[in-house]
TIRO-851152 format. One line per field, with one value per residue (C-alpha): x, y, z; residue in one letter; residue number from 1. Coordinates in nm, 2 decimals. Example, Ala and Ser with C-alpha at 12.3 -4.5 7.8 and 13.67 -1.06 7.14 Angstrom:
X: [1.23:1.37]
Y: [-0.45:-0.11]
Z: [0.78:0.71]
rest: [a:s]
nr: [1:2]
This chain:
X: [-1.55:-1.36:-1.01:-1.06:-1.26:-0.96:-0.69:-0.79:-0.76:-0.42:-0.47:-0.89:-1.05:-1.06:-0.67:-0.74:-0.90:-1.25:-1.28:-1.04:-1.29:-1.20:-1.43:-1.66:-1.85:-1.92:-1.84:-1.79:-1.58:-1.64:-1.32:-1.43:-1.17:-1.29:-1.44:-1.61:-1.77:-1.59:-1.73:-1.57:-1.82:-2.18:-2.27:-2.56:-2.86:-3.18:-3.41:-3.14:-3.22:-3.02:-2.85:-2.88:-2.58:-2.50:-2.20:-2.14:-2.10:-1.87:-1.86:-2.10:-2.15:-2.28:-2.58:-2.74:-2.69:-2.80:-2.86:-2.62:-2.85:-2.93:-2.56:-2.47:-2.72:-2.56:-2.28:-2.46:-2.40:-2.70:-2.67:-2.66:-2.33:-2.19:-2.00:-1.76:-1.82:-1.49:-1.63:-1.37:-1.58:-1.93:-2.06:-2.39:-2.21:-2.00:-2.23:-2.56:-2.69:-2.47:-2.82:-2.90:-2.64:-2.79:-2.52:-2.22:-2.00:-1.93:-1.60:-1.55:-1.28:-1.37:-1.33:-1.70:-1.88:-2.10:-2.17:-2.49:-2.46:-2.44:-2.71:-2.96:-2.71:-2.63:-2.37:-2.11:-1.78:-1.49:-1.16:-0.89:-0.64:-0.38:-0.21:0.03:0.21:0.16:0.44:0.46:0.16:0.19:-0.16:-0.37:-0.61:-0.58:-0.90:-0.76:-0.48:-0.33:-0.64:-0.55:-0.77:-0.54:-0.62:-0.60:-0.76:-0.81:-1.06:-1.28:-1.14:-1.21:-1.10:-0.95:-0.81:-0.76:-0.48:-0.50:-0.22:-0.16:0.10:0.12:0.15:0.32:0.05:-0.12:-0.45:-0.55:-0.90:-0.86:-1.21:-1.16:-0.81:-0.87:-1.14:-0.92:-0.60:-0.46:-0.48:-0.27:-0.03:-0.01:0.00:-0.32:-0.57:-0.98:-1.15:-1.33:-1.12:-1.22:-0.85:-0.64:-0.30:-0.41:-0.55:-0.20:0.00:-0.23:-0.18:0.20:0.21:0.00:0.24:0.51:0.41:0.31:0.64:0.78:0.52:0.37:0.05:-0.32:-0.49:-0.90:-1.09:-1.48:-1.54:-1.36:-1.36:-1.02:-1.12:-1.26:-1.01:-0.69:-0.87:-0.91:-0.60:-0.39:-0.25:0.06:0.05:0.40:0.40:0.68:0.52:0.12:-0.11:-0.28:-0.61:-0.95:-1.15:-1.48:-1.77:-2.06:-2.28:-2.66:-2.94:-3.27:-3.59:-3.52:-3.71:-3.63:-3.40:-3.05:-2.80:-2.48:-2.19:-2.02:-2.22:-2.52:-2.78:-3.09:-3.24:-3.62:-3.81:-4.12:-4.01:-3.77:-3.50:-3.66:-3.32:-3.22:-3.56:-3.66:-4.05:-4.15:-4.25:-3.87:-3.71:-3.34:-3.29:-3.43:-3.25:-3.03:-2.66:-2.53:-2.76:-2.55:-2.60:-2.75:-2.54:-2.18:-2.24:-2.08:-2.22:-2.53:-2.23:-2.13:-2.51:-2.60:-2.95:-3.13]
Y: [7.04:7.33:7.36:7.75:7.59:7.33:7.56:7.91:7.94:8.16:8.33:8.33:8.09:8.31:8.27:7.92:7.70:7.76:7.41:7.21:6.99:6.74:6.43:6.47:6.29:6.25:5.97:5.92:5.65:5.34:5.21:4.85:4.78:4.43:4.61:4.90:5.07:5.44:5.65:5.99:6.19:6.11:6.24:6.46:6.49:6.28:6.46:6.73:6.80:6.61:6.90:6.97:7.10:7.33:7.47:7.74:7.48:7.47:7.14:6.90:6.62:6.35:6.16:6.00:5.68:5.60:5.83:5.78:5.59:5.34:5.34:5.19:4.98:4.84:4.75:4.56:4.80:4.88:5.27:5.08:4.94:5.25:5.35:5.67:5.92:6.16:6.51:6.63:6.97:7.13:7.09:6.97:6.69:6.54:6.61:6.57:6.25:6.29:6.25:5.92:5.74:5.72:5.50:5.71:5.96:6.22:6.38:6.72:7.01:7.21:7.53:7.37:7.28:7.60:7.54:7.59:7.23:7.09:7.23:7.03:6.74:6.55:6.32:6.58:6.55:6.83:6.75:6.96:6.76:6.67:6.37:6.60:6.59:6.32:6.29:6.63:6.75:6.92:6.86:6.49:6.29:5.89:5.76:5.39:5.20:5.32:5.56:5.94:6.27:6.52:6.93:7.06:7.39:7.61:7.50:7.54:7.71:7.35:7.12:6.79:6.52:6.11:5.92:5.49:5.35:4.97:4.82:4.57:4.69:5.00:5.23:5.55:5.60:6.00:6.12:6.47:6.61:6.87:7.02:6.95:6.87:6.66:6.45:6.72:6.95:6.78:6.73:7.09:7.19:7.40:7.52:7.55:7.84:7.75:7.84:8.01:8.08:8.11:8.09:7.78:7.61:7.66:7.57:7.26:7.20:7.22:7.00:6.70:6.73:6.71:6.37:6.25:6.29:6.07:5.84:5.59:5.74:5.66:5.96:5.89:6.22:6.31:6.45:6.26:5.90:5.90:5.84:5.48:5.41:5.47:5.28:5.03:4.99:5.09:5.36:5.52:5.89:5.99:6.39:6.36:6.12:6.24:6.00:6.11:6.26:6.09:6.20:6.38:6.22:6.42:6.62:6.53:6.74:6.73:6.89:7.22:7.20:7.58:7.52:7.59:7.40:7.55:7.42:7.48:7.36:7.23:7.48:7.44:7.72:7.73:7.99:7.88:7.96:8.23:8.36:8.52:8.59:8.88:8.96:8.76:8.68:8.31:8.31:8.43:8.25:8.21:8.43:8.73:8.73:9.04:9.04:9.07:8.81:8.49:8.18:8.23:7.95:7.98:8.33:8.28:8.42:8.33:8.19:7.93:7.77:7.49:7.45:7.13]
Z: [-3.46:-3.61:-3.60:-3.45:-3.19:-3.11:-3.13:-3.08:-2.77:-2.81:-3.12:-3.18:-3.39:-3.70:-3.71:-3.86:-4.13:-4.12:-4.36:-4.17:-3.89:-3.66:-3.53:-3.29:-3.04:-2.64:-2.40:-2.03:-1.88:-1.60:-1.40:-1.27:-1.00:-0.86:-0.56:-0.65:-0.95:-1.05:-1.34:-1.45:-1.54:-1.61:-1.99:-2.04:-1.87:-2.01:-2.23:-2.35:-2.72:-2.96:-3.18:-3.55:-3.74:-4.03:-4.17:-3.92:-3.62:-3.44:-3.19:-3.26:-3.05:-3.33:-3.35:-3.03:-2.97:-2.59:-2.35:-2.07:-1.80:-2.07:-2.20:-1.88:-1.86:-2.21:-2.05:-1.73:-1.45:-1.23:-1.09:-0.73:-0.77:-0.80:-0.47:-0.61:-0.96:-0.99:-1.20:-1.42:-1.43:-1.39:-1.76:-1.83:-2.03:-1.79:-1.47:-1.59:-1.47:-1.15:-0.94:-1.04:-0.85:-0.50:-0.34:-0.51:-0.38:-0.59:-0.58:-0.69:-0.70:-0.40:-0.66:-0.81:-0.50:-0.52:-0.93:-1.06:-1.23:-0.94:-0.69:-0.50:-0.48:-0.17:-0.20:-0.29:-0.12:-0.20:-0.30:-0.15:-0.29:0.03:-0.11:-0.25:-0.54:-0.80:-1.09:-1.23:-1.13:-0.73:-0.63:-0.63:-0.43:-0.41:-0.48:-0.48:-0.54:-0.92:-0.96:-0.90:-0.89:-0.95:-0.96:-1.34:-1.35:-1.63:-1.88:-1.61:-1.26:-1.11:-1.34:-1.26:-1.42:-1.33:-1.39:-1.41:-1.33:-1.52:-1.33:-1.53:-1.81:-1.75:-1.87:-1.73:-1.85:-1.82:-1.82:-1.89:-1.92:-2.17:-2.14:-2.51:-2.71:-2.96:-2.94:-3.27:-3.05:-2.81:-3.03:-3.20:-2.81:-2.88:-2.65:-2.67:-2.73:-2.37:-2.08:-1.75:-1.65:-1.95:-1.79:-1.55:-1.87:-2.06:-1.72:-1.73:-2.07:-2.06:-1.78:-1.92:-2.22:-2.00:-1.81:-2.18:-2.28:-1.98:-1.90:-2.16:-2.14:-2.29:-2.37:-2.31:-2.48:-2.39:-2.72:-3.01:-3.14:-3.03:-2.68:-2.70:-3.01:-2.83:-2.50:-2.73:-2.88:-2.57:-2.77:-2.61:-2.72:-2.88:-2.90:-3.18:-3.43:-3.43:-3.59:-3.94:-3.85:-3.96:-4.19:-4.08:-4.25:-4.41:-4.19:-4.21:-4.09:-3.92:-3.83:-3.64:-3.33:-3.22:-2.91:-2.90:-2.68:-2.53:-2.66:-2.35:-2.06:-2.24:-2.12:-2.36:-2.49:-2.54:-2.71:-2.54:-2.19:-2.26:-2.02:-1.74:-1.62:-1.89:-1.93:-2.24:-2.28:-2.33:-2.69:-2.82:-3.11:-3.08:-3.38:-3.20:-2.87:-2.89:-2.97:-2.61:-2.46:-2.31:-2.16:-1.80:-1.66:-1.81:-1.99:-2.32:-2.60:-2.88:-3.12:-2.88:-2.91:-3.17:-3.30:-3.18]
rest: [x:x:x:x:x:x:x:x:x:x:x:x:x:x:x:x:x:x:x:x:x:x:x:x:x:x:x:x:x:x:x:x:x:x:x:x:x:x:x:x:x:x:x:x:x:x:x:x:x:x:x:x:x:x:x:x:x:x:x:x:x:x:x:x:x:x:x:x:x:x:x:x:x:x:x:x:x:x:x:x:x:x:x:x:x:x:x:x:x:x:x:x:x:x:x:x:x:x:x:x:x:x:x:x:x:x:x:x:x:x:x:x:x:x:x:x:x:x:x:x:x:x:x:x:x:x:x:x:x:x:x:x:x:x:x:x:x:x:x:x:x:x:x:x:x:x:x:x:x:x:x:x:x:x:x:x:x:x:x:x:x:x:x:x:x:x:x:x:x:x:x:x:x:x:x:x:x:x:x:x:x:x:x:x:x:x:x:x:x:x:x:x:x:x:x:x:x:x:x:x:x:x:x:x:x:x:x:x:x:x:x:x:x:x:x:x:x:x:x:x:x:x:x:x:x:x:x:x:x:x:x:x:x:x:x:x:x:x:x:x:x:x:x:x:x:x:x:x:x:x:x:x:x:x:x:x:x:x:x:x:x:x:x:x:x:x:x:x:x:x:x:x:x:x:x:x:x:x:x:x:x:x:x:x:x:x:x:x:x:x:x:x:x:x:x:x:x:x:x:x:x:x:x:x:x:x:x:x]
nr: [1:2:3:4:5:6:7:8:9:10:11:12:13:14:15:16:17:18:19:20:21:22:23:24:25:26:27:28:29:30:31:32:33:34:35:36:37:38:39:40:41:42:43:44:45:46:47:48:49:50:51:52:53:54:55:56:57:58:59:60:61:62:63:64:65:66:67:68:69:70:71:72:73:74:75:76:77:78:79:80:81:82:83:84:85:86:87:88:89:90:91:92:93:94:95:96:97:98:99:100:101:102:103:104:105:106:107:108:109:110:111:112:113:114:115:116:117:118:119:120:121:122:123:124:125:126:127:128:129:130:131:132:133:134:135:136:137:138:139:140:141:142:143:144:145:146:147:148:149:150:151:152:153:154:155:156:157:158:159:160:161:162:163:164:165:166:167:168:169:170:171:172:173:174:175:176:177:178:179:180:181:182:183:184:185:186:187:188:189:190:191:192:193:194:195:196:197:198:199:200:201:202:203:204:205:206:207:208:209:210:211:212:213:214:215:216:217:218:219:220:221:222:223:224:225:226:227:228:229:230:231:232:233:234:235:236:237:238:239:240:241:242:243:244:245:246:247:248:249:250:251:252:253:254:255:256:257:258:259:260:261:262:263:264:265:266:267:268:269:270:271:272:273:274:275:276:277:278:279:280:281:282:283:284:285:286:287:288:289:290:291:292:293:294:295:296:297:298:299:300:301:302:303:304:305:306:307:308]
């Protein structure tokens, strides 16, 4: 990803380096409690295009390497064993396979209930959050012993965050979702360019910074590396003393196959079906939608869409 997608949340993207990138990927997370089965978030729904980049992109997700239904296969869970999935947020990428899990609850901010993401879904249940406070933050849900849901609004205007408490240990694990979409910005106390509520995303921001800086905290990412590395390592975030930043290998290319995916929520374009929405005839290429046209589920614009 760029580093004006990152950070430019304040100032715009073109206020930074346009050659400075950051890693990039996607990856959801199980919690495996002994007596019940708890993902956060469920990746991207099957069949979405897998997306080709150039030099002008400005998140890219990486290569496939299993969809998410077969991911957790991988790893020897059955969908059935499943009893609770807590959504961070109503992207495509985080909500997308949220119907496969007939036996799960899904918990979700009560702010999202009415998304588009999430329509036709049964076993919704809204979170209103009456725990009360939880550390720093004034608003949480228990969901079980050591695991906390826990409002965190702003990237999108229903965002929410969990906390895993290692008693043990003495560790929190947070699942943010994407208050940010890498640890650098984090630690240059930067936000996105995506935000639904600016001031709740910075409040948000500030806040997680704030329980960082007094609880010994494992920050788990959806779209870097660093996600799964620091859960690996059980890598205690110190704001002061960021680590040196990896490297983003070369970008390779594909076949074009003339959709475009949303960066944002992951709506696919296709030029064979069009937009009926805004008027656009099956049969229109990407390239020839007009300027002001927009994503018809999260309406940002024809820059935030990455050919696939």
């Amino acid at each position: 990803m760029t580093q004006g997608f990152a950070f430019g949340g304040d100032e715009g993207p073109n206020a930074f380096d346009a050659g400075v990138r950051y890693r990039s990927g996607l990856q959801n997370y199980l919690i495996d409690t002994g007596d019940e089965v708890i993902l956060v978030d469920t990746g991207l729904p099957a069949g979405t295009p897998e997306e080709s980049p150039d030099e002008t992109t400005m998140i890219y997700t990486g290569h496939d390497v299993l969809p998410y239904m077969e991911a957790l296969a991988a790893l020897g869970y059955a969908p059935k064993q499943v009893s609770k999935i807590l959504l961070t947020h109503k992207h495509a990428d985080h909500s997308g396979e949220l119907g496969s899990f007939p036996n799960a609850e899904v918990w979700v901010n009560e702010h999202e209930l009415a998304a588009e993401e999430l329509a036709g879904l049964a076993n919704l249940k809204a979170i209103s959050f009456t725990d009360g406070s939880y550390k720093n933050f004034p608003e949480s849900q228990k969901v079980a012993d050591g695991i906390w849901f826990i409002r965190a609004e702003g990237h999108t205007k229903g965002n929410s965050i969990v906390v895993v408490e290692d008693a043990e240990e003495g560790l929190f694990y947070m699942i943010h979702g994407d208050v940010t979409y890498t640890d650098e910005a984090l630690y240059a106390n930067k936000l996105s360019v995506v935000y639904e509520d600016k001031a709740a995303a910075r409040a948000t921001l500030d806040r997680i910074r704030e329980f960082i800086g007094a609880n010994a905290t494992v920050y788990l990412s959806t779209h870097t590396p660093l996600g799964p590395e620091n859960l690996a390592a059980k890598y205690v975030v110190d704001l002061e003393n960021p680590p040196e930043t990896i490297p983003v290998g070369e970008l390779t290319f594909k076949t074009r196959t003339g959709k475009y995916v949303c960066s944002v929520c992951g709506y696919v374009y296709d030029p064979s079906v069009g937009d009926e929405s805004q008027g656009i005839p099956a049969g229109t290429p990407f390239e020839a939608l007009p300027d002001d046209w927009h994503c018809p589920r999260c309406k940002q614009p024809k820059e935030k869409f990455n050919a696939a």
